[in-house]
MILOVO-324853 format. One record per residue (C-alpha): residue in one letter; x, y, z. Coordinates in steps of 0.25 Angstrom, whole numbers, plus 5000, padded with zeros to 4 digits. Example, Ala and Ser with C-alpha at 12.3 -4.5 7.8 and 13.67 -1.06 7.14 Angstrom:
<pts>
A504949825031
S505549965029
</pts>
This chain:
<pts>
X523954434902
X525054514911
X525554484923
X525854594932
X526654624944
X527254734949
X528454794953
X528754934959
X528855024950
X529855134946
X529455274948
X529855304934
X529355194927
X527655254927
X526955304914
X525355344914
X524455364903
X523255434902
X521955364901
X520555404899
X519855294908
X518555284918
X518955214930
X518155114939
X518655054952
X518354914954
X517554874968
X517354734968
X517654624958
X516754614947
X516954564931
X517454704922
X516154694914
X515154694924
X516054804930
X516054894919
X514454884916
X514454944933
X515355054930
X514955114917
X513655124923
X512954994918
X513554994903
X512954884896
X513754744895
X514154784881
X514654914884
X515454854894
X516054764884
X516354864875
X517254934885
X518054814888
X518154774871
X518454914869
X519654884881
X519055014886
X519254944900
X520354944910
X520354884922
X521654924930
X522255004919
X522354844909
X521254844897
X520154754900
X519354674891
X518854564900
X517254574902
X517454484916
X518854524920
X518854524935
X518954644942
X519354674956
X519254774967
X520254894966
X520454864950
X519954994940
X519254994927
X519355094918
X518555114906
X519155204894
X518455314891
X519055344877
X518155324865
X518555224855
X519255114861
X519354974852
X519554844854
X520754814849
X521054704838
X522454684829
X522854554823
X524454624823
X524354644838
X523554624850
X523554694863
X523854604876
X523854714886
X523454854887
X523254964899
X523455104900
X524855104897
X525155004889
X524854904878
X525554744877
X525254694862
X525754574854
X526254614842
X526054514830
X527454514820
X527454584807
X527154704816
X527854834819
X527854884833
X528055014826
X528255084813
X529355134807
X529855244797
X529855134786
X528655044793
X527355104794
X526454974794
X525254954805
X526154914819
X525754894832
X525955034835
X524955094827
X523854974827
X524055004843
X523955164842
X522555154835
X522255044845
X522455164855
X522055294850
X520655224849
X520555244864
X520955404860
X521755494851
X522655514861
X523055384863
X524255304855
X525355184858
X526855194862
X527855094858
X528655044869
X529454934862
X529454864848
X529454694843
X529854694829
X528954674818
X529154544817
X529154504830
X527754474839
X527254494852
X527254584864
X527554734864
X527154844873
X526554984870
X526455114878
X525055184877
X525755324884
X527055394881
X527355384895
X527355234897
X528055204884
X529155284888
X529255214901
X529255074895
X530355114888
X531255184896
X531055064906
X530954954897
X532054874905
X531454904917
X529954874913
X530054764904
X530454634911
X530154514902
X530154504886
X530154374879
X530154334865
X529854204858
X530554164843
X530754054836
X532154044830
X532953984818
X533653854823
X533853774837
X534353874848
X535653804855
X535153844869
X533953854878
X534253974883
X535154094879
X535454254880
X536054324868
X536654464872
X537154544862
X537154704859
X536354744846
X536354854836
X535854894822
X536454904811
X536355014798
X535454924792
X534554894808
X535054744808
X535254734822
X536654664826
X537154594838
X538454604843
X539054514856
X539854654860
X539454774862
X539354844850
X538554974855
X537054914851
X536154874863
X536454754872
X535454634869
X535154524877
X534154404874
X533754274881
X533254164876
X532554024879
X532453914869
X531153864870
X531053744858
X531853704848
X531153644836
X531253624821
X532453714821
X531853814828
X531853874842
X530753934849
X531554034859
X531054144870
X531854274872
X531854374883
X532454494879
X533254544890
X533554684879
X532554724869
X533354764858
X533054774844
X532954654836
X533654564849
X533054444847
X533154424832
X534554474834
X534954384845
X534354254840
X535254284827
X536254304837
X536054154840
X535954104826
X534454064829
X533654184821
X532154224825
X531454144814
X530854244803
X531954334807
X532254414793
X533154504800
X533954424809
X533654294804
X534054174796
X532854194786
X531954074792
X530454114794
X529654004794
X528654064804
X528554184793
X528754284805
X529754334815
X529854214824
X529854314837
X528754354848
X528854444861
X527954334869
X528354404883
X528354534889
X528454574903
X528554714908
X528254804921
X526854894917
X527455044915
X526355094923
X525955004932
X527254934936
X526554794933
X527254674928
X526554644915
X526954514909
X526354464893
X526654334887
X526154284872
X526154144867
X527354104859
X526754124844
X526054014838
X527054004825
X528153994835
X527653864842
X527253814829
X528553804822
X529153744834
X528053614833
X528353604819
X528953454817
X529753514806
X530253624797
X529453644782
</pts>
């Protein structure tokens, strides 16, 4: 669920996108179902419910698929009038927010945000793209960001040019929270910690840290120990930079590799994944200026292998 808050808001940082929608003020407080079967003149229950599976219904700009979700005087609804809209199910991602604007997904690992020349597999992109262009031809998703394949949890996606572009441009400004949890090889020697260094590929794309500058982008992460156990730790990471492999690099850096890292790792994979999940983001709404704030459980496998009373 988000939080929101809001903040005053920059005159260059507004986006709009175009929506086909019937609009309804709301009078006095009622549940969304009943007030749905009022305004489309008496639909049927069904109907109704159809409408909010379909997540045809918005009430103030947020899909809606609650049947009771309170509503308030001053809120809108507004129906979709576009043909063709469906619910929306996938076992490699699922959607934890979506408005006008915008779509907040947690991505499962073994999935790529995006292709590339060499990787043309199903990716979040493209199972998000036919999500959309159900709700009309013209309709397709933007890529604001990237996790790596490997890697699960929390990613954003613009559904308008225009708001891509200003997520990005003001992605410093914009984002205020992003937090990661891993579980790493060894026992980490402090509870708390920043790794700063500058990072830059190589020929061969292996990304290398340097404590001087050595032209490649600065990188900065912090991170808390949260348990140590069976030689392992289980440690969150804010990101205070979001460059290109910084995490896996920097825990490298410490001599305490991601486990199931291949690339930047010490080749132990018990958990037979990436040991890394993007469990908190928090960024001001593009639009609406809104502190929006999404959190995920620490994954299950990660718990798991800390309880364990000792390594097989």
């Amino acid at each position: 669920m988000a939080k929101k808050e809001k903040k005053d808001k920059p005159a260059h940082l507004v986006a709009r996108a175009k929506a086909k929608f019937t609009t309804f003020p709301v009078k006095e407080p009622c549940e969304l179902m009943d007030f749905l079967m009022k305004a489309k003149d008496g639909i049927s229950r069904t109907t109704a419910k159809s409408l909010l599976s379909k997540r045809k219904v918005y009430v103030d700009n947020v899909i809606t698929t609650q049947y009771n979700f309170p509503l308030k005087p001053g809120m809108k609804v507004q129906i979709n009038k576009d043909k063709g809209i469906k619910e929306f199910h996938s076992r490699l991602l699922k959607i934890i927010y979506e408005d006008a604007y915008i779509l907040v997904i947690e991505k499962r690992e073994g999935i790529l945000t995006i292709g590339t020349d060499k990787q043309k597999e199903r990716t979040a992109h493209s199972i998000l793209n036919e999500y959309v262009r159900h709700s009309g031809r013209q309709h397709r998703i933007y890529i604001v960001h990237r996790l790596d394949k490997d890697t699960s949890g929390l990613l954003i996606f613009a559904k308008d040019e225009k708001t891509k572009f200003t997520l990005q441009d003001h992605w410093e400004e914009i984002v205020k929270d992003r937090r990661y949890v891993a579980v790493l090889s060894g026992d980490m020697e402090k509870d708390y910690g920043t790794v700063s260094s500058w990072l830059m590929d190589n020929k061969m794309y292996v990304t290398y840290s340097s404590m001087t500058n050595n032209g490649g982008d600065k990188a900065i992460t912090h991170y808390k120990t949260i348990k140590r156990a069976n030689g392992y730790s289980l440690v969150e990471l804010e990101l205070e930079t979001g460059r290109k492999n910084q995490i896996r690099v920097h825990m490298q850096d410490l001599k305490h590799p991601v486990l199931g890292d291949v690339k930047y790792g010490d080749g132990n994979n018990p958990l037979g994944r990436l040991a890394l999940h993007a469990f908190k983001l928090s960024f001001y709404h593009p639009v609406t200026n809104e502190l929006m704030e999404f959190e995920t459980p620490y994954p299950a496998i990660f718990k798991k292998i800390m309880m364990k009373e000792g390594r097989k």
